[in-house]
MARBA-3410 file (N, C-alpha, C, O; in Angstrom, 1 decimal):
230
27.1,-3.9,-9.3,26.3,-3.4,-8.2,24.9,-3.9,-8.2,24.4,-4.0,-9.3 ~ 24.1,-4.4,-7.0,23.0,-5.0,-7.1,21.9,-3.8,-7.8,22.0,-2.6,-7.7 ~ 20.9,-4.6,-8.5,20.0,-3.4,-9.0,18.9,-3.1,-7.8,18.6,-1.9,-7.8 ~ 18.0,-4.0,-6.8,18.1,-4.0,-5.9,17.3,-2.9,-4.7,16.2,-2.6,-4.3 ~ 18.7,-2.4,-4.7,18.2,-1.2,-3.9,17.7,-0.2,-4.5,17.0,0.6,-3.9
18.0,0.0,-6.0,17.4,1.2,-6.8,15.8,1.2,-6.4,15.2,2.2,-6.0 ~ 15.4,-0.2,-6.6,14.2,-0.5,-7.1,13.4,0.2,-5.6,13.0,1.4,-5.5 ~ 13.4,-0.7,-4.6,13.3,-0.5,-3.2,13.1,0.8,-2.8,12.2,1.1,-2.0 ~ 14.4,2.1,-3.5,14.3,3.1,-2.8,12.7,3.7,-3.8,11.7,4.1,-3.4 ~ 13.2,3.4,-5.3,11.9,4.2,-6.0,10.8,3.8,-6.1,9.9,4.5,-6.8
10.4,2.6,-5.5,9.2,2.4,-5.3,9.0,2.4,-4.0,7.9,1.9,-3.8 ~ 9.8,2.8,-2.5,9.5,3.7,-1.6,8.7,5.1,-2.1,7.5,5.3,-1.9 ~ 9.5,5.8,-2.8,9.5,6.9,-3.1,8.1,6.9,-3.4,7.3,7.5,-2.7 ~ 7.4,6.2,-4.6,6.3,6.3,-5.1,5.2,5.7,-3.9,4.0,6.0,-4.0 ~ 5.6,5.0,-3.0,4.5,4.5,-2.3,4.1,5.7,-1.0,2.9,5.7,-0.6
5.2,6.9,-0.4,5.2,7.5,0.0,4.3,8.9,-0.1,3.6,9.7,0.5 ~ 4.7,8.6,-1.4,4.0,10.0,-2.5,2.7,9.6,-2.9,2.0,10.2,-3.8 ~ 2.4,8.7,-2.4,0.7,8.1,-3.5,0.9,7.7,-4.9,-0.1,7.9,-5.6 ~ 1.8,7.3,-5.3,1.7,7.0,-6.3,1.0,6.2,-6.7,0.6,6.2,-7.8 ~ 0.8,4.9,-5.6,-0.3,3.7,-5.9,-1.6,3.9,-5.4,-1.7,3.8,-4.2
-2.7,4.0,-5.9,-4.6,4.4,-6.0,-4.3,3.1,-4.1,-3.6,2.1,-4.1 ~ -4.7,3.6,-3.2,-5.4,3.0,-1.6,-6.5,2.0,-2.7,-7.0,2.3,-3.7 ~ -6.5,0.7,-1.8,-7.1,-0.8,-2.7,-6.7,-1.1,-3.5,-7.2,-2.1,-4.0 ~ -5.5,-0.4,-4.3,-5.5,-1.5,-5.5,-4.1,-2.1,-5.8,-3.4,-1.1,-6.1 ~ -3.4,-3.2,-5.9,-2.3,-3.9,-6.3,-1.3,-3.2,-6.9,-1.5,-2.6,-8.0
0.2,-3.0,-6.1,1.4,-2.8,-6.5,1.5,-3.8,-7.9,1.1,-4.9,-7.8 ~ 2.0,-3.1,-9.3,2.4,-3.8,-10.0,3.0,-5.2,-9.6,3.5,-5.3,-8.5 ~ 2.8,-6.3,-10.5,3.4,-7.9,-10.4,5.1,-7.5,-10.4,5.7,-6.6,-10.8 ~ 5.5,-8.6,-9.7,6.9,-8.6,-9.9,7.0,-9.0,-11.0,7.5,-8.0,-11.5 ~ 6.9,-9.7,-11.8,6.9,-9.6,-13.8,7.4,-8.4,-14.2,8.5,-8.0,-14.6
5.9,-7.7,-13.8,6.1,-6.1,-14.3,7.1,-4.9,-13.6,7.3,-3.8,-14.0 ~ 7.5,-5.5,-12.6,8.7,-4.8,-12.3,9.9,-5.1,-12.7,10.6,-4.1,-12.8 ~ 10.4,-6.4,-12.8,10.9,-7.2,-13.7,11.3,-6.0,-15.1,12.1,-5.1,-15.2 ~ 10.3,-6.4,-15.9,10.3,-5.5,-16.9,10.5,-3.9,-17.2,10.8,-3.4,-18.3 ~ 10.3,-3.5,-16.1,10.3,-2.0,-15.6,11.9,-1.8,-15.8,12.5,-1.4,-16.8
12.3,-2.2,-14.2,13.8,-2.5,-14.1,14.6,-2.9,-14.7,15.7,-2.6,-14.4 ~ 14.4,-3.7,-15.8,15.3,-4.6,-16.7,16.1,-5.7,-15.5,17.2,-6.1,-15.7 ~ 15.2,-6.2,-14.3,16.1,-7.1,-14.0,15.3,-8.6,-13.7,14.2,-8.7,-14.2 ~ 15.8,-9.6,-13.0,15.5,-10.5,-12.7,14.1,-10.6,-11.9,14.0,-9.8,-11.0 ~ 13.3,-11.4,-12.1,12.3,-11.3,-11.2,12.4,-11.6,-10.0,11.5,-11.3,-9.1
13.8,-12.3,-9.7,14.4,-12.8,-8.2,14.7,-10.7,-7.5,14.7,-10.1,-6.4 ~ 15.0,-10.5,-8.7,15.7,-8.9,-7.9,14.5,-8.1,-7.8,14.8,-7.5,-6.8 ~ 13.3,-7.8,-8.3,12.2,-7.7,-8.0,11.7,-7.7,-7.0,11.2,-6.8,-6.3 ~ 11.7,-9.2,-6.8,11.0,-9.9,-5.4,12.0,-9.9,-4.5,11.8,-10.8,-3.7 ~ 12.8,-9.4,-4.3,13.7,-8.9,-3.3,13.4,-7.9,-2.5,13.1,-7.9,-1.3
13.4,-6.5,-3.6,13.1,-5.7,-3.2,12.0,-5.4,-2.7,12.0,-4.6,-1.7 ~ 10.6,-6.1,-3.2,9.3,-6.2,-2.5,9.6,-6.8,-1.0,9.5,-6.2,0.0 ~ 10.2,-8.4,-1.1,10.5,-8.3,0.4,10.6,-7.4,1.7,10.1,-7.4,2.8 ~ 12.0,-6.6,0.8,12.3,-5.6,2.1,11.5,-4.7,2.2,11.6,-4.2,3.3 ~ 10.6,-4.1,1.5,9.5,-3.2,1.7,8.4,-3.8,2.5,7.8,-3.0,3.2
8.0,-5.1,2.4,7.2,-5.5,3.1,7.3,-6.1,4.8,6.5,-6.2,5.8 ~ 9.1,-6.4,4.6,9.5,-6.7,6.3,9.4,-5.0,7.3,9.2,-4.9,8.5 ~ 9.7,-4.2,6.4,9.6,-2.6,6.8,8.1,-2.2,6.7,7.8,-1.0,7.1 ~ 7.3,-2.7,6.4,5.8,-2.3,6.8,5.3,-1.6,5.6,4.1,-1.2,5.5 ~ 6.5,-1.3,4.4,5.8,-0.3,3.7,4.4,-1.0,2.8,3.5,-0.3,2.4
4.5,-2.2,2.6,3.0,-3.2,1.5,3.2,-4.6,2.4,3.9,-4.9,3.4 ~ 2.5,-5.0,1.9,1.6,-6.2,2.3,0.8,-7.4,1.2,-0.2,-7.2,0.5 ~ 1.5,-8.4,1.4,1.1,-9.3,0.0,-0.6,-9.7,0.5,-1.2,-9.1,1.4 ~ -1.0,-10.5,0.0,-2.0,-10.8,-0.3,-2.7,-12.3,-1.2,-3.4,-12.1,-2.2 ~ -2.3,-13.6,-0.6,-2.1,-14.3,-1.7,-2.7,-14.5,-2.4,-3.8,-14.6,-2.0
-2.5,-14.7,-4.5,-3.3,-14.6,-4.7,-3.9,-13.4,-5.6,-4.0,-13.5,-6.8 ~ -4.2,-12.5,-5.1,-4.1,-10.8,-5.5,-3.1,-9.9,-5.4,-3.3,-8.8,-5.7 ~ -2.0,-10.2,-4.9,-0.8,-9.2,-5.2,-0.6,-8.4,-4.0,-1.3,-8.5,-3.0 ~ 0.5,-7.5,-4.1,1.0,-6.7,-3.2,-0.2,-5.2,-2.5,-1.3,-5.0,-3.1 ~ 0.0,-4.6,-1.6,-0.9,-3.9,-1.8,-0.1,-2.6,-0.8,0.6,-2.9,0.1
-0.4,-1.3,-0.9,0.2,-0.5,-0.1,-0.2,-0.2,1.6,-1.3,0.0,2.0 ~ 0.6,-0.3,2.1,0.1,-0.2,4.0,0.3,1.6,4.0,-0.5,2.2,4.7 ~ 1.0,2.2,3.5,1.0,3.9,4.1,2.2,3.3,5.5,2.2,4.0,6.6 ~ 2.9,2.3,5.4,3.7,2.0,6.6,2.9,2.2,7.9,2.7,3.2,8.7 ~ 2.4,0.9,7.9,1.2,1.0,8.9,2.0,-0.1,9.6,3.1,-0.5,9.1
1.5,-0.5,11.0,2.0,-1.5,11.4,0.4,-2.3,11.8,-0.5,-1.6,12.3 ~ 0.0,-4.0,11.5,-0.9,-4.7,11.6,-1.0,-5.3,12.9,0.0,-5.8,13.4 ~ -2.5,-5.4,13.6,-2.3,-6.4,14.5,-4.1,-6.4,14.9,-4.9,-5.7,14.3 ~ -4.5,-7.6,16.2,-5.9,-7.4,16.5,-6.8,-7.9,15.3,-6.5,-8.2,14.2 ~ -7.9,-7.8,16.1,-9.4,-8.7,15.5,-10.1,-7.9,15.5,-10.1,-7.4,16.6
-11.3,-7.2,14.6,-12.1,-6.5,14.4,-13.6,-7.0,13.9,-13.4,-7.8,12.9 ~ -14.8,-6.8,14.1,-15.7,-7.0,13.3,-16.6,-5.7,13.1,-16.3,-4.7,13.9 ~ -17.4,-5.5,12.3,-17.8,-4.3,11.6,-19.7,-4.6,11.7,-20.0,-5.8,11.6 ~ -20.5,-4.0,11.8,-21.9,-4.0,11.9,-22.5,-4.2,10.7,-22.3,-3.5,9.7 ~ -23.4,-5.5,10.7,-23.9,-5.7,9.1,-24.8,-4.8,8.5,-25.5,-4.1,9.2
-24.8,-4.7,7.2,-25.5,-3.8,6.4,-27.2,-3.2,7.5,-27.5,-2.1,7.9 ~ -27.8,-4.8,7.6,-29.1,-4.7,7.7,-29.2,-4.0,9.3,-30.1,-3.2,9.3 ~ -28.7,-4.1,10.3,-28.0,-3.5,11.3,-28.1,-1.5,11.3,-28.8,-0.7,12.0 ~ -27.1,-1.3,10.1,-27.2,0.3,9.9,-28.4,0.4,9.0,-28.6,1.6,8.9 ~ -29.0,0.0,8.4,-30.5,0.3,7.7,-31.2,0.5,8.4,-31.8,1.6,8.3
-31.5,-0.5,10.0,-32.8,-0.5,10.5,-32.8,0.8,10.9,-33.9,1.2,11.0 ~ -31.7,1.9,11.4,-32.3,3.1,12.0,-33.1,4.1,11.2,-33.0,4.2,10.0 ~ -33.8,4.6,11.8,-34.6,5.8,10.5,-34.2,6.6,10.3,-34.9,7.4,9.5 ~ -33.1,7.0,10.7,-32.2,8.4,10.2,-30.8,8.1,9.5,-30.0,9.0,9.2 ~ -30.6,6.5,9.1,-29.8,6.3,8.3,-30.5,6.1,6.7,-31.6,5.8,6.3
-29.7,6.4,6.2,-29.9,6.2,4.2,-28.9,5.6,3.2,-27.7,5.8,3.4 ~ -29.3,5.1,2.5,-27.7,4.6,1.7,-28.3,5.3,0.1,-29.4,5.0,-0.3 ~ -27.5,6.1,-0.5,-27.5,6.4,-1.9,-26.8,5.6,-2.7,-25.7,5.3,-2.3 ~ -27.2,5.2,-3.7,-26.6,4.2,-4.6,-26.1,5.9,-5.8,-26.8,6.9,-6.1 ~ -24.9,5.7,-6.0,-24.1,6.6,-7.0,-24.0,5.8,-8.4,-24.5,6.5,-9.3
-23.6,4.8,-8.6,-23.4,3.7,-9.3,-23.6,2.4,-9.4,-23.0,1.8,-8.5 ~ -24.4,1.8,-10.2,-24.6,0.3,-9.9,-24.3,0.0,-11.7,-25.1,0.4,-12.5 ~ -23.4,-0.7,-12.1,-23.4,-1.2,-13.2,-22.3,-2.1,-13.6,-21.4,-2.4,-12.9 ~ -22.5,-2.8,-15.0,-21.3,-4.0,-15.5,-20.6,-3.2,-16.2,-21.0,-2.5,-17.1 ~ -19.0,-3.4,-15.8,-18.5,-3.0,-16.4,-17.1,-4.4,-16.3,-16.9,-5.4,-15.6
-16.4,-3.8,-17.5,-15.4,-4.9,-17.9,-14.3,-4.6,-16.6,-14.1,-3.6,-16.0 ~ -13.4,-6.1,-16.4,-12.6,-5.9,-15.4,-11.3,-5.2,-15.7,-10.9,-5.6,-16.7 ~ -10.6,-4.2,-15.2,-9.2,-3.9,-15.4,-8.5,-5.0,-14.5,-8.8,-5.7,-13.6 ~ -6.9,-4.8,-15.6,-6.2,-5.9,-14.9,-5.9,-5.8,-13.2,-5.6,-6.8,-12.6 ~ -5.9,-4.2,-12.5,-5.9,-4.6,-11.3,-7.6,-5.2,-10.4,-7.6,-5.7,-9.3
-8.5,-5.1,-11.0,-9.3,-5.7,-10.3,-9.3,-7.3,-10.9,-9.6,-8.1,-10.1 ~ -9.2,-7.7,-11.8,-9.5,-8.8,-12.5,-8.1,-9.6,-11.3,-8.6,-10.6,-10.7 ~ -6.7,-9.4,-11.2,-6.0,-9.8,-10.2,-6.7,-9.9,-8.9,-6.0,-10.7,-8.2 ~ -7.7,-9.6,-8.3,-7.7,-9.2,-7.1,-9.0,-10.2,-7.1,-9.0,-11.0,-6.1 ~ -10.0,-10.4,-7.9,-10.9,-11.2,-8.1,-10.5,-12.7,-8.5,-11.2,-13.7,-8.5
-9.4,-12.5,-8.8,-9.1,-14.1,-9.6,-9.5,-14.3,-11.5,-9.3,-15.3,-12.1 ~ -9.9,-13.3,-11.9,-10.2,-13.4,-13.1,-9.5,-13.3,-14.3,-8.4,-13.7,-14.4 ~ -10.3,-12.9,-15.3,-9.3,-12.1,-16.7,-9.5,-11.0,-17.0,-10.5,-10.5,-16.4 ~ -9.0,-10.3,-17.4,-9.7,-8.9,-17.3,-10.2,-8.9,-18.6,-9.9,-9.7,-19.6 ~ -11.1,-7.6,-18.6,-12.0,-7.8,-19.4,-13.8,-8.4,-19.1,-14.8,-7.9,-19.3
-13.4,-9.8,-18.5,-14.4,-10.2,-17.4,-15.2,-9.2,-17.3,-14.9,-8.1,-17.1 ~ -16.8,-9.8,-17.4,-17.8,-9.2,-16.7,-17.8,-8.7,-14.9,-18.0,-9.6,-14.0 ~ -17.5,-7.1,-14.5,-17.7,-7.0,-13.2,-19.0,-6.1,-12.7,-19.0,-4.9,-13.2 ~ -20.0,-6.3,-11.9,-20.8,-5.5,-11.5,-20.1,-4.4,-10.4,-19.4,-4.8,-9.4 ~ -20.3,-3.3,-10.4,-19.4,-2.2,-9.9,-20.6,-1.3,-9.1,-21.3,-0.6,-9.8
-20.7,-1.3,-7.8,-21.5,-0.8,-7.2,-21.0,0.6,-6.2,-20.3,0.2,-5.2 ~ -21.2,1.9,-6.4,-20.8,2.8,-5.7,-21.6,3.2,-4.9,-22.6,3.5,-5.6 ~ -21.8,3.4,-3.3,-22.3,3.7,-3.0,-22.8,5.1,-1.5,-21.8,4.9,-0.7 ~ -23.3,5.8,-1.0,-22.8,6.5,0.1,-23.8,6.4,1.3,-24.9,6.9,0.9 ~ -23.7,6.0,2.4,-24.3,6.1,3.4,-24.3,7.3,4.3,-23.3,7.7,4.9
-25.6,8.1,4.5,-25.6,9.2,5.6,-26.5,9.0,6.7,-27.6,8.5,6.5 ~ -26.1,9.6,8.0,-27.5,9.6,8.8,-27.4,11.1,9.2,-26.5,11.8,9.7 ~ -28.9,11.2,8.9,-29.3,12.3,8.9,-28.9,13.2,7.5,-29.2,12.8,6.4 ~ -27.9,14.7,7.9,-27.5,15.7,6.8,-26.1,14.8,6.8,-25.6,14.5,5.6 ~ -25.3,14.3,7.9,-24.2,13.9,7.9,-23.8,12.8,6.9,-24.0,11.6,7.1
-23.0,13.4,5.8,-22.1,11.5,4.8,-21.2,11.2,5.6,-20.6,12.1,6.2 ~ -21.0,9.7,6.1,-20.1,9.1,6.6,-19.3,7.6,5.9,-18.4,7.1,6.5 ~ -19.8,7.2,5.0,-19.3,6.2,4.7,-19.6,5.8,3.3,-20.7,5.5,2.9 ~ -18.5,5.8,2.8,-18.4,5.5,1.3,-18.0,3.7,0.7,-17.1,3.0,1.1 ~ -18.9,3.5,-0.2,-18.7,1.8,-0.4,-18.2,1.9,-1.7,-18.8,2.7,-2.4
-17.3,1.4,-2.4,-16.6,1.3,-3.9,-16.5,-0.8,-3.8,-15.7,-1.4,-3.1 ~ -17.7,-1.4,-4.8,-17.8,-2.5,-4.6,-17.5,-3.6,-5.8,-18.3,-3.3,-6.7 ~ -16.8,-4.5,-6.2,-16.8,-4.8,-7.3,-16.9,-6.5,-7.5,-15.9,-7.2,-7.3 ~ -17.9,-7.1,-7.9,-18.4,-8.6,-8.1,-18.5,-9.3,-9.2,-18.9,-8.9,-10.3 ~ -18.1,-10.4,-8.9,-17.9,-11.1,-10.3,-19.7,-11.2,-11.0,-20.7,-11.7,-10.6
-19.4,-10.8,-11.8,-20.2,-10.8,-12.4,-21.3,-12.0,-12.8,-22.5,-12.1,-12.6 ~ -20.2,-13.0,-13.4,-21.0,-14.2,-13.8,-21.7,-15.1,-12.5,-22.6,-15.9,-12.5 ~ -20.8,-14.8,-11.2,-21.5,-15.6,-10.4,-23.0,-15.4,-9.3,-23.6,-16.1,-8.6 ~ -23.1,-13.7,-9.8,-24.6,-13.3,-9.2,-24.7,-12.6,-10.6,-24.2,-11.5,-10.4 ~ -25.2,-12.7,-12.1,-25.5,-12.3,-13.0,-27.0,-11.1,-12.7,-27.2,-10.2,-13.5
-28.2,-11.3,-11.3,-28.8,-10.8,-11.1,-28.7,-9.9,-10.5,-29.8,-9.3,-10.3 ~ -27.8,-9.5,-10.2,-28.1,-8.2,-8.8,-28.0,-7.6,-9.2,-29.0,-7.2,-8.6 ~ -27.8,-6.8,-10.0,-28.6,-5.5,-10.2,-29.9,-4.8,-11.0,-30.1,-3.9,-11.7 ~ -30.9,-6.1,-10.3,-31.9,-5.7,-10.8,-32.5,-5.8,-9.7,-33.8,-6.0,-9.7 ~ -31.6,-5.8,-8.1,-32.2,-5.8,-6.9,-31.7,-4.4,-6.5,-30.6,-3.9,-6.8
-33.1,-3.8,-5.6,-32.6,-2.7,-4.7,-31.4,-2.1,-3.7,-31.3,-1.8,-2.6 ~ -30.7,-2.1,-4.6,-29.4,-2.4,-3.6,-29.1,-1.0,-2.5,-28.0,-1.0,-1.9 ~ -30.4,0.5,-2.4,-30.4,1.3,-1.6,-30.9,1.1,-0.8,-31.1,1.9,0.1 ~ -31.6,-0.3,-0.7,-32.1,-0.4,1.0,-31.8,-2.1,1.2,-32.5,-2.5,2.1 ~ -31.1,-2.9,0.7,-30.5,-4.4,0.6,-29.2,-4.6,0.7,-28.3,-4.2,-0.1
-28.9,-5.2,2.0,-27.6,-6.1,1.6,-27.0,-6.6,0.7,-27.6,-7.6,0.3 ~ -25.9,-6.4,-0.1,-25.6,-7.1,-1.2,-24.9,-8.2,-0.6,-24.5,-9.2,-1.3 ~ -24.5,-8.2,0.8,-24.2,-9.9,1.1,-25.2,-10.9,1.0,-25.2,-12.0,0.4 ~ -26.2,-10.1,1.8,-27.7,-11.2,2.2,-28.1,-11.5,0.5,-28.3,-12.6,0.1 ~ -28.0,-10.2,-0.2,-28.6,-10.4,-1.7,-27.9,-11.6,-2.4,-28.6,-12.5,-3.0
-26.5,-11.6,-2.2,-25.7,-12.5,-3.3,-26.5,-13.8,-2.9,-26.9,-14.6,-3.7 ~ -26.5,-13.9,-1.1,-27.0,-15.4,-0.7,-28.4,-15.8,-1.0,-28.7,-16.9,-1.0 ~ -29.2,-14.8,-1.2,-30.7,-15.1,-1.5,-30.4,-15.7,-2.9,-30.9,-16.8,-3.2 ~ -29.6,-14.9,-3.7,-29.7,-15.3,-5.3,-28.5,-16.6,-5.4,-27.7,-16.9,-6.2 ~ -28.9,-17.1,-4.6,-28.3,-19.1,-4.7,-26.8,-18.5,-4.6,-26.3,-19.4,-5.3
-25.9,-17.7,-4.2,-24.2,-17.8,-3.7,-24.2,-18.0,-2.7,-24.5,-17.2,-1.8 ~ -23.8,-19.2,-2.3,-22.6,-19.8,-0.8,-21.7,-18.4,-0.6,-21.4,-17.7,-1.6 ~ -21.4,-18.0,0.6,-20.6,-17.0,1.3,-20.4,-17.5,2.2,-21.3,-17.5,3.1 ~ -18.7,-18.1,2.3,-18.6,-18.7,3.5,-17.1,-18.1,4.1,-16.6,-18.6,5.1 ~ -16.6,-17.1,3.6,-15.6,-16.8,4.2,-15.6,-14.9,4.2,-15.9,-14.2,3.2
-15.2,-14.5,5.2,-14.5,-12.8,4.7,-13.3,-12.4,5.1,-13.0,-12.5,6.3 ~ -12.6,-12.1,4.4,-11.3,-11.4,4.6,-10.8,-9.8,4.8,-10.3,-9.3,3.8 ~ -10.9,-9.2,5.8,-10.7,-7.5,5.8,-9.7,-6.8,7.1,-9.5,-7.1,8.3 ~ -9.1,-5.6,6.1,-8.0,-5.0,6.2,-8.8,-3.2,6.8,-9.6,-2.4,6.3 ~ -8.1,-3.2,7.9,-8.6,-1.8,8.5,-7.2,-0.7,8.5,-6.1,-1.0,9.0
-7.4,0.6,7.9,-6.2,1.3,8.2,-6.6,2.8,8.2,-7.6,3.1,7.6 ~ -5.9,3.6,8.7,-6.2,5.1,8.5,-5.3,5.6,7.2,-4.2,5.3,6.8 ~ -5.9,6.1,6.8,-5.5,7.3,5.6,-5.8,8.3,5.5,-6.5,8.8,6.4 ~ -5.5,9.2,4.3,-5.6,10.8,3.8,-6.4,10.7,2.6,-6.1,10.5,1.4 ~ -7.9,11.1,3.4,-8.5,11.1,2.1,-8.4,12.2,0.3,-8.6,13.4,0.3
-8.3,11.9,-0.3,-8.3,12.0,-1.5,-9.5,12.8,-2.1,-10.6,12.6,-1.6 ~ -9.4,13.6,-3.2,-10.5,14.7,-3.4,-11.7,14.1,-3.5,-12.6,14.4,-2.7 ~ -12.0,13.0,-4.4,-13.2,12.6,-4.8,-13.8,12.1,-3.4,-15.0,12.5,-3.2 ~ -13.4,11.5,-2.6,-13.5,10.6,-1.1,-14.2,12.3,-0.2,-15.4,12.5,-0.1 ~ -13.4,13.0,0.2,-13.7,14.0,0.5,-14.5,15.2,0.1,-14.8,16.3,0.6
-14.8,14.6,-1.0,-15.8,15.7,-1.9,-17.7,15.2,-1.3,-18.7,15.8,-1.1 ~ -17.1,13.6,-1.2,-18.6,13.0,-1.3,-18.7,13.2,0.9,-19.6,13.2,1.7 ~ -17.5,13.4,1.0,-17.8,13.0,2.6,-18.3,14.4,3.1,-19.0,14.6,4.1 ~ -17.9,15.5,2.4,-17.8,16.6,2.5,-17.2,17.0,3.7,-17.8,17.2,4.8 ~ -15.7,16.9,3.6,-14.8,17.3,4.8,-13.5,17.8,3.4,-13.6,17.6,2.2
-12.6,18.5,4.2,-11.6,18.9,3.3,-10.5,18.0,3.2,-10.2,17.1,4.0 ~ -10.0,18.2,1.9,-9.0,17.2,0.9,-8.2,16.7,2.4,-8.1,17.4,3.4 ~ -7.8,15.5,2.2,-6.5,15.2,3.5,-6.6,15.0,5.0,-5.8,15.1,5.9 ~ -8.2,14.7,5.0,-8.6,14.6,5.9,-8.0,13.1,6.6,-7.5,12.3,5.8 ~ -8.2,12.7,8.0,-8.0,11.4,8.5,-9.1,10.4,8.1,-10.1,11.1,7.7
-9.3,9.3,7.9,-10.3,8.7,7.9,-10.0,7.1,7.8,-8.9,6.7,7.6 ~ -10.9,6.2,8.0,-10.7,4.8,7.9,-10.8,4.0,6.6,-11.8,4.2,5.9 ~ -10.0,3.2,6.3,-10.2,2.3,4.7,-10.2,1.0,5.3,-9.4,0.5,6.1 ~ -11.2,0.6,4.9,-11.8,-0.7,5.1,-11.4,-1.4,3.7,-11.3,-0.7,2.6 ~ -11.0,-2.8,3.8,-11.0,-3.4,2.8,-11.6,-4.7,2.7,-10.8,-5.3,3.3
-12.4,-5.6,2.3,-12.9,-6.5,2.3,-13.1,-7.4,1.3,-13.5,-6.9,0.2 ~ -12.8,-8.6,1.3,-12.5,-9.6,0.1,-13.6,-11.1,0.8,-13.2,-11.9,1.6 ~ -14.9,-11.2,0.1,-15.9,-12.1,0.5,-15.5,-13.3,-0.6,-15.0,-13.2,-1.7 ~ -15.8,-14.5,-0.1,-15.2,-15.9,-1.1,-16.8,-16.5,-1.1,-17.7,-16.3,-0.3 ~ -16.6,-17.2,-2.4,-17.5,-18.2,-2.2,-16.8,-19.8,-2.7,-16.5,-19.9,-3.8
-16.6,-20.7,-1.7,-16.2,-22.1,-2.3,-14.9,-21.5,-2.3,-14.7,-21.1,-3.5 ~ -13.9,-21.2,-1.5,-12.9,-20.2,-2.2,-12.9,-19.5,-3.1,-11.9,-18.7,-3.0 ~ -13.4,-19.3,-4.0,-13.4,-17.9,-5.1,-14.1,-16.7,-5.0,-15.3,-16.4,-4.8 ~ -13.0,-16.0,-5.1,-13.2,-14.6,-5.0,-14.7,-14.1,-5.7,-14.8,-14.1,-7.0 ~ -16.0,-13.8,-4.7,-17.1,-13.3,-5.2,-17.0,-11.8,-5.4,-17.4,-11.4,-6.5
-16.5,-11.0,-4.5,-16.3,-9.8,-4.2,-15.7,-9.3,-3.3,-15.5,-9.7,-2.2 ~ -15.0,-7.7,-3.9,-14.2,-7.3,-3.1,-14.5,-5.6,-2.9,-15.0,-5.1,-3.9 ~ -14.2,-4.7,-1.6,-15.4,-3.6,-1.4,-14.2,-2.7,-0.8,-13.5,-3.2,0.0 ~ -14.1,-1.8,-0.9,-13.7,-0.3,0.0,-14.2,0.0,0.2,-15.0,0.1,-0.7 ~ -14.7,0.5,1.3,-15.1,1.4,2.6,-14.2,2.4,2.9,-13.2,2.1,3.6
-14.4,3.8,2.5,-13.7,4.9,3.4,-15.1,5.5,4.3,-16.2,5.9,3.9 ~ -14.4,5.5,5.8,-15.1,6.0,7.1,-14.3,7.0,7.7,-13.1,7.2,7.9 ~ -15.5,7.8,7.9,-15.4,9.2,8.4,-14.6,8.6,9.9,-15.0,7.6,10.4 ~ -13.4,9.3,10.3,-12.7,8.9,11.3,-13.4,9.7,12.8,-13.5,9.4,14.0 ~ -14.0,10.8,11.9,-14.2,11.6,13.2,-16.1,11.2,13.8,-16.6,11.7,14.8
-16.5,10.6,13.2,-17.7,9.8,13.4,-17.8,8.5,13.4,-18.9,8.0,13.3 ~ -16.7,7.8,13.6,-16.5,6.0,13.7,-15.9,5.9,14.7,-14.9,6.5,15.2 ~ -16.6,5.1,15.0,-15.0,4.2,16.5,-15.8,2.3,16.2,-16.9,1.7,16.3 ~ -14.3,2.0,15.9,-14.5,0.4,16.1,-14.3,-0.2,17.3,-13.5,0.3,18.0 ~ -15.0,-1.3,17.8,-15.3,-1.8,18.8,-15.5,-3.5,18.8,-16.5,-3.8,18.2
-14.9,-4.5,19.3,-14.4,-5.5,19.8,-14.6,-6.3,21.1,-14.2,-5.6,22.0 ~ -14.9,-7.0,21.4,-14.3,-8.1,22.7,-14.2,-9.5,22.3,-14.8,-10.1,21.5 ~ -13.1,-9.7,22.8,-12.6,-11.2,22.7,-11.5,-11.8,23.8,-10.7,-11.3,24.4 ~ -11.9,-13.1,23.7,-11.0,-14.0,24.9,-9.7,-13.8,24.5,-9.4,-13.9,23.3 ~ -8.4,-13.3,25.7,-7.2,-13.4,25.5,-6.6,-14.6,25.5,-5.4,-14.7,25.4
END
């Protein structure tokens, strides 16, 4: 009997349930491989059909990633940092700014090793009394070795990486609704399970992965907005 479908239905099961952390890589098919005791062809099968059914989404490069069985489509762009600073009733709190070593799912998602030097920047933007947008940021370390000895509660860390000699010539990002999660909800201060938006963003330099960022946005204070030639 194919092993197959087991796989397919129980890592349905877990992708349904949260089992996998929103941003971060479904185990390798290797390691499912291993899991299953089967073929990495039976593995990669099973990822297949979860992905023709909407439930993940590869990523080349970084690995699988969960959709919440979303369906994808459209062009979006998002307002630059320096954009939401200039108002006077916006603020950004920096929560965390520090090096820390890569885990193997970010070290995948960067291109790295783990262990690797990562600068890990948390951060929350409010205007006025209102939190609306949460940043979870994480950069290679060796390739802007300075930033964090820059202000990064009132700085771009795009404009920053490019002042401090990084080429940034590409972005890659993923918009979807979800249920936010205690900690997410704690900082947004709305209750557990609320609606909201996950941004996901993966910046290159020279092709290599510089940095990659979550954004959870308050749903009920966002609206994204667009025009483009049909």
């Amino acid at each position: 009997m194919a092993k197959y479908p087991l796989i397919k239905t129980t890592l349905k099961d877990r992708l349904l349930g949260g089992h996998y952390p929103e941003g971060l890589p479904l185990p390798s098919e290797p390691q499912l491989a291993r899991e299953f005791e089967v073929s990495r062809m039976t593995a990669r099968r099973a990822i297949d059909e979860l992905e023709r059914e909407g439930y993940v989404y590869r990523v080349q490069g970084a690995g699988t990633f969960p959709t919440g069985k979303r369906f994808r489509q459209g062009v979006f762009r998002v307002r630059p940092f320096k954009e939401w600073a200039r108002h006077p009733d916006h603020r950004t709190t920096v929560l965390r700014a520090m090096q820390i070593e890569a885990t193997p799912e970010i070290a995948i998602i960067l291109q790295i090793e783990a262990g690797d030097p990562v600068i890990f920047v948390h951060r929350l933007r409010t205007a006025g009394d209102e939190a609306l947008v949460i940043e979870k940021r994480y950069i290679n370390a060796k390739m802007v070795p300075e930033l964090l000895e820059r202000n990064l509660a009132v700085e771009s860390i795009h404009e920053t990486m490019v002042s401090l000699g990084l080429p940034l010539q590409r972005v890659e990002q993923n918009l979807e609704a979800v249920n936010l999660r205690q900690e997410e909800a704690d900082l947004l201060r709305v209750p557990l399970g609320t609606a909201a938006f996950l941004l996901r963003r993966t910046t290159y330099s020279d092709n290599k992965r510089a940095s990659y960022a979550n954004y959870w946005v308050r749903g009920d204070r966002y609206a994204f907005q667009d025009s483009f030639e049909p």
